[in-house]
N, C-alpha and C positions, 0 to 999 in steps of 0.2 A: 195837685199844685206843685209838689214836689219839685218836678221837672221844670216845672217853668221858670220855677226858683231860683233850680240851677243856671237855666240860662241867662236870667237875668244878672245874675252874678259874675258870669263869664262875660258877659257884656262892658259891665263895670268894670272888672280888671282888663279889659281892652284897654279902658281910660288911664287906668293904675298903671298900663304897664308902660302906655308913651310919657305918663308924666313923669315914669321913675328913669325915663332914659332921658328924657329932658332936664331934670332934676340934675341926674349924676353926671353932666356934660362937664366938665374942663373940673368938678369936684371930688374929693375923696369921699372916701366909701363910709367910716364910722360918723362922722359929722351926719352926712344925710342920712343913715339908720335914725343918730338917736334922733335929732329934730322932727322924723313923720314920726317915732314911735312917741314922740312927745303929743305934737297934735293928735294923733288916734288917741291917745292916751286924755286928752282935755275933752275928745269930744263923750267920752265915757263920763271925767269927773262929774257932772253933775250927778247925778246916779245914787253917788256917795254926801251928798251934800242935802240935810232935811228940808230943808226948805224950799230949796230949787227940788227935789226930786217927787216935792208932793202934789206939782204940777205937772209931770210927765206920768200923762196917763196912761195907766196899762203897762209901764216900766218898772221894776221892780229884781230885788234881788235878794235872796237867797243868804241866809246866813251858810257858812262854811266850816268846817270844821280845820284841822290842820293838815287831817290825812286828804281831802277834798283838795287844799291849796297845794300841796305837792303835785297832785293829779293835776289841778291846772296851771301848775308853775313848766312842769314836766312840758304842753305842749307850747307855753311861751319861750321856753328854750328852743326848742327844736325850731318853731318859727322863727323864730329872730334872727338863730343860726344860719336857715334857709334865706333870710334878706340880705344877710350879710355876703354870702357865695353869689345870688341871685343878682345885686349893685352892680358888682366888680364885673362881672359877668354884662350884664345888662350895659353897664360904661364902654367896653371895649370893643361890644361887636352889634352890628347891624341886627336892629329889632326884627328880622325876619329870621337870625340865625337863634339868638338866643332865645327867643320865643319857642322856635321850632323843637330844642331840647327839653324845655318848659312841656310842651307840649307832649314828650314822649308819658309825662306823668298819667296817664291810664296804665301805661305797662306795670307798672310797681303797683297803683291803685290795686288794678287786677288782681295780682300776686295777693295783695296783704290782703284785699276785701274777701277773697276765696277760701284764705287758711284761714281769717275773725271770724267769719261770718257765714262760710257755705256760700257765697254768690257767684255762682257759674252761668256762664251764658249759652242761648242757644247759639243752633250752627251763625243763624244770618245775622244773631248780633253781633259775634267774634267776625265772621265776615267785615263786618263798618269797624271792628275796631280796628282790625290787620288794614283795612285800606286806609283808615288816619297813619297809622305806624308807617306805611312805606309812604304815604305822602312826607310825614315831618323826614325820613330818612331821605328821602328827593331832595327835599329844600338844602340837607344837609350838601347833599352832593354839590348841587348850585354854586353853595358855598366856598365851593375847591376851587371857583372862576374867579372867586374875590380874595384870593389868595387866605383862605381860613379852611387848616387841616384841621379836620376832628379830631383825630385821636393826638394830635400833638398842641391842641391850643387849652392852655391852661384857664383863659375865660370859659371855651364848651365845657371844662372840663369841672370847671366851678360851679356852672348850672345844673350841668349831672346831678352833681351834689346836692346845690340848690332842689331840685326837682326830689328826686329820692326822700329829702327830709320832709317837704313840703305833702307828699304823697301817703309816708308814714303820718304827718297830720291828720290827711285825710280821715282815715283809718282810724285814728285814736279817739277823732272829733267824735264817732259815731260812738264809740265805747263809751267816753263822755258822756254825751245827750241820751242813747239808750239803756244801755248796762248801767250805770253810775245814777240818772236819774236828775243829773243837776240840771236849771234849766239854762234855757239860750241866754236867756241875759244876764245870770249869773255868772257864767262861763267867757263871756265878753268884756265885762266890766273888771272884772278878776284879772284877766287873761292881757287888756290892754295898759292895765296896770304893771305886771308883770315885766311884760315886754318893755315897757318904759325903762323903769329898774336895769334890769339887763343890759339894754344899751348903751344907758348911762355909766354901767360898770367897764363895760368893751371900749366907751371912749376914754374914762377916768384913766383902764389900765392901758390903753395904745399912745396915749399921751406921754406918760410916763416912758415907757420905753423907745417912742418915737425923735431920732435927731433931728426932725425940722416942724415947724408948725405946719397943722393941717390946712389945706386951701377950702373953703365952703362961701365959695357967692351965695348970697340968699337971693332967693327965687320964689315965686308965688306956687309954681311946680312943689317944694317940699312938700309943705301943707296939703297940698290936695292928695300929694301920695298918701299919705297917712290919712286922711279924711275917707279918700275912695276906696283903701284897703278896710278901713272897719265895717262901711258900709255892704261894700259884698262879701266880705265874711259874714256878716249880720245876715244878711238873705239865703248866703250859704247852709247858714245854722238853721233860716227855718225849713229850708229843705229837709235838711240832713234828720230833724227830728219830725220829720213822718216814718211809720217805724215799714215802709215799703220802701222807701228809698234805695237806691241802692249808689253805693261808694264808685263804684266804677263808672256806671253812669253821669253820676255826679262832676269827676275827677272830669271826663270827655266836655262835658258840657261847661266847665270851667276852662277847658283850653280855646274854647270859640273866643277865646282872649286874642289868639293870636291873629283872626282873622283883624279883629276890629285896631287891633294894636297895627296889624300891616296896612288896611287904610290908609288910618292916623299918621303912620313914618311913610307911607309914598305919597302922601300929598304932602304933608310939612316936612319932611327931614330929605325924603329922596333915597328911593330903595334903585339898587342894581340889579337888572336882569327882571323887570317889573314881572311883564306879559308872564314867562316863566314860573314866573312866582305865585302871580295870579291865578293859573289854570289849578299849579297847586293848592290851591287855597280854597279853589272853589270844589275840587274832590275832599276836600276836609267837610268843607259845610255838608255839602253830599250825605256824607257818611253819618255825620251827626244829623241829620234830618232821615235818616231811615231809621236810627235807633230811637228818633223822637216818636214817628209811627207808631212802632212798636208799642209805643205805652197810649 
């Protein structure tokens, strides 16, 4: 079930990822962090609240220790940090570009889940991952017609970033739920708490040393960002705690984001160089349906 998990995950951040570029249109970046880390953050409160929680069944959490909350304070950092590169990123450039960078997150997956974990793959699974990697490098290229240089534009350059952190999440999520033993919804409900906090601290301190007021239209987009990132996290986590899973597979079947995310922006937003884009898009699915095969 594993697998399917993932993909339905990936699905949902499709939805996450146009709402978070419809969200961050004409607004700054800490404003919409804290407001979705607020809503993911309410839709955990009940959890914590006895009486409302004695009616969610099957939900439950985990007392923690101190050493516990540092572990999961540690990946609400890292996340948050990744949302914050991830916005700026996501605001500037065309959901096929930023995505595509998003996307290179198996490469790093790969890396950390091999030296955590021992997961190496055979020859014809690295075959489907090298042909996602020169597809999302294609799109890159594409990108040169809409006058956006990789290596010189500091939005790609902010996704890197974004992705990288996002990736080491990956990775650490499994340490979590396998080595550590905490469960999924202690690790959630902890974690989107966290990330609230934090945000609220990044706006408290860019406030402060910012000379203009921040611009934030509210938008019905915020909330759903934050709603639809807890919930495919949530499906992420019961993946991830099948103790077969594997992290790079995972990380692959979480970028079928970008397919449904490019959709989403060529019918509502209007992508460039569609057809081109498409052919690439559809050697991505390709790729991720032979490693689906495989299991």
């Amino acid at each position: 079930m594993w697998v399917y998990y993932g993909i339905m995950a990936g699905f949902i951040l499709g939805f996450y990822d146009f709402w978070t570029k419809k969200a961050m249109t004409g607004n700054d970046i800490f404003p919409v962090v804290f407001f979705s880390s607020f809503f993911g953050a309410l839709f955990w409160m009940p959890i914590f609240i006895p009486f409302t929680h004695s009616g969610l069944s099957g939900v439950y959490i985990d007392g923690v220790n101190f050493h516990e909350q540092l572990i999961i304070f540690a990946k609400s950092l890292m996340m948050t940090f990744s949302w914050v590169f991830a916005y700026f990123s996501v605001r500037e450039l065309p959901m096929s570009f930023s995505g595509s960078v998003r996307a290179s997150g198996p490469i790093w997956t790969l890396v950390g889940g091999s030296l955590a974990f021992g997961e190496f793959l055979t020859p014809l699974q690295m075959t489907a991952v090298i042909i996602s990697i020169i597809c999302y490098y294609y799109l890159s290229q594409i990108g040169k017609k809409e006058g956006i240089n990789t290596l010189r534009s500091i939005p790609m350059i902010m996704m890197l970033l974004a992705t990288i952190l996002s990736s080491l999440t990956t990775v650490y999520d499994k340490f979590i739920v396998q080595q550590m033993g905490i469960s999924v919804f202690t690790i959630q409900a902890y974690s989107s708490i966290h990330r609230f906090i934090i945000a609220a601290a990044l706006l408290a301190i860019s406030i402060k040393f910012r000379k203009r007021r921040y611009h934030c239209k509210w938008s019905l987009y915020i909330p759903l960002v934050g709603i639809s990132w807890v919930l495919a996290e949530l499906i992420y986590f019961f993946a991830i705690s099948d103790p077969e899973a594997s992290v790079t597979y995972l990380s692959i079947f979480r970028r079928m984001s970008l397919v449904v995310g490019f959709i989403l922006s060529a019918i509502f937003i209007g992508e460039k160089y569609f057809l081109k884009k498409f052919i690439v898009v559809l050697f991505i699915i390709l790729s991720a349906i032979l490693l689906i095969f495989k299991y």
